[in-house]
C-alpha positions in Angstrom: 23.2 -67.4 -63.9 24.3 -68.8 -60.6 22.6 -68.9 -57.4 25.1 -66.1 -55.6 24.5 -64.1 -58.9 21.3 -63.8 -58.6 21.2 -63.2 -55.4 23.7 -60.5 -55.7 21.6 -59.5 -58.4 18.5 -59.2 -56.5 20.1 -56.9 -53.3 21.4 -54.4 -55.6 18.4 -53.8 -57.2 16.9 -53.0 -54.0 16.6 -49.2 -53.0 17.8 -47.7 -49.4 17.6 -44.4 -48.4 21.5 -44.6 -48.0 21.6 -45.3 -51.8 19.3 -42.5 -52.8 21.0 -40.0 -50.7 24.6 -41.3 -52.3 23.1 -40.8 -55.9 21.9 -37.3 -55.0 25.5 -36.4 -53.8 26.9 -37.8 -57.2 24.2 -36.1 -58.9 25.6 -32.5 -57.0 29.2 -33.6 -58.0 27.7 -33.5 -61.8 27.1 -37.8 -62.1 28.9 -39.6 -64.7 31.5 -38.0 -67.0 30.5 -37.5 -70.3 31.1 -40.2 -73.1 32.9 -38.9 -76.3 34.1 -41.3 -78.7 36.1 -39.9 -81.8 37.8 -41.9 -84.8 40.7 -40.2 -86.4 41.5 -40.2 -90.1 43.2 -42.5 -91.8 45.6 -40.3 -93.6 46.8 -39.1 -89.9 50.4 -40.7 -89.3 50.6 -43.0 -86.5 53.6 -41.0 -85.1 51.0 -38.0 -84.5 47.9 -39.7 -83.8 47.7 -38.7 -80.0 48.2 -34.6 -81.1 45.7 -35.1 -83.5 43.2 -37.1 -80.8 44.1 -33.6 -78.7 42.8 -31.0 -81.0 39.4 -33.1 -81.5 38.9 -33.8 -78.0 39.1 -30.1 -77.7 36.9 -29.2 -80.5 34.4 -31.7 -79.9 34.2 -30.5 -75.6 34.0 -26.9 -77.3 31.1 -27.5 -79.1 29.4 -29.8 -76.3 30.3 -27.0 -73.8 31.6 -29.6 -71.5 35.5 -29.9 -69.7 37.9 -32.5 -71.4 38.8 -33.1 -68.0 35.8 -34.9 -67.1 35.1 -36.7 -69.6 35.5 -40.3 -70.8 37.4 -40.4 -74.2 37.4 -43.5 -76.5 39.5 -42.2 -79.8 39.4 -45.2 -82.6 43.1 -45.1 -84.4 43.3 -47.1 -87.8 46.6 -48.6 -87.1 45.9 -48.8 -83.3 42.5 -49.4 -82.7 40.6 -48.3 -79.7 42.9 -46.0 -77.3 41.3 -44.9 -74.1 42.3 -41.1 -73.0 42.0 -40.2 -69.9 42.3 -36.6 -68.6 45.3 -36.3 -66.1 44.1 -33.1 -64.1 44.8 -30.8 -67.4 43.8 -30.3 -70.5 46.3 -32.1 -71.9 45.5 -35.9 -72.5 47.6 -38.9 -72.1 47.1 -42.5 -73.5 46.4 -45.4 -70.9 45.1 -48.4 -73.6 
């Protein structure tokens, strides 16, 4: 590690009032989305992979009484490998990887 790294390291690391009180806000706002990472089956055609990624993102926020919409969704395709979704206001999920 560099000198600046380390540095840089150092004064973030160090705790301000104005760095607690931005935390708490977050914390109101309800902090970090969720993680959910899903793999879908390998029998699933390619050509319907992101419907498929829909209905278990659903399921999955259903069960984990959470809103799709704010949550961070890493779906694992066999022929694609790792897609990122990312909630686009709705319920309804797009691909952006």
């Amino acid at each position: 590690m560099n000198e600046i790294s380390k540095a840089a390291s150092a004064l973030g690391r160090i705790s301000t009032e104005k760095k607690s009180a931005a935390a708490r806000e977050n914390g109101k706002k309800g902090g970090r989305p969720r993680k959910i990472e899903l793999t879908i089956p390998r029998n699933v055609q390619s050509k319907h992979w992101l419907n498929v990624a829909r209905q278990m993102v659903s399921d999955e926020c259903s069960k984990l009484g959470i809103d799709a919409t704010k949550a961070d969704i890493t779906v694992n395709t066999p022929e694609r490998g790792r897609q990122y979704l990312s909630p686009a206001g709705d319920p309804k999920l797009h691909a952006v990887g």
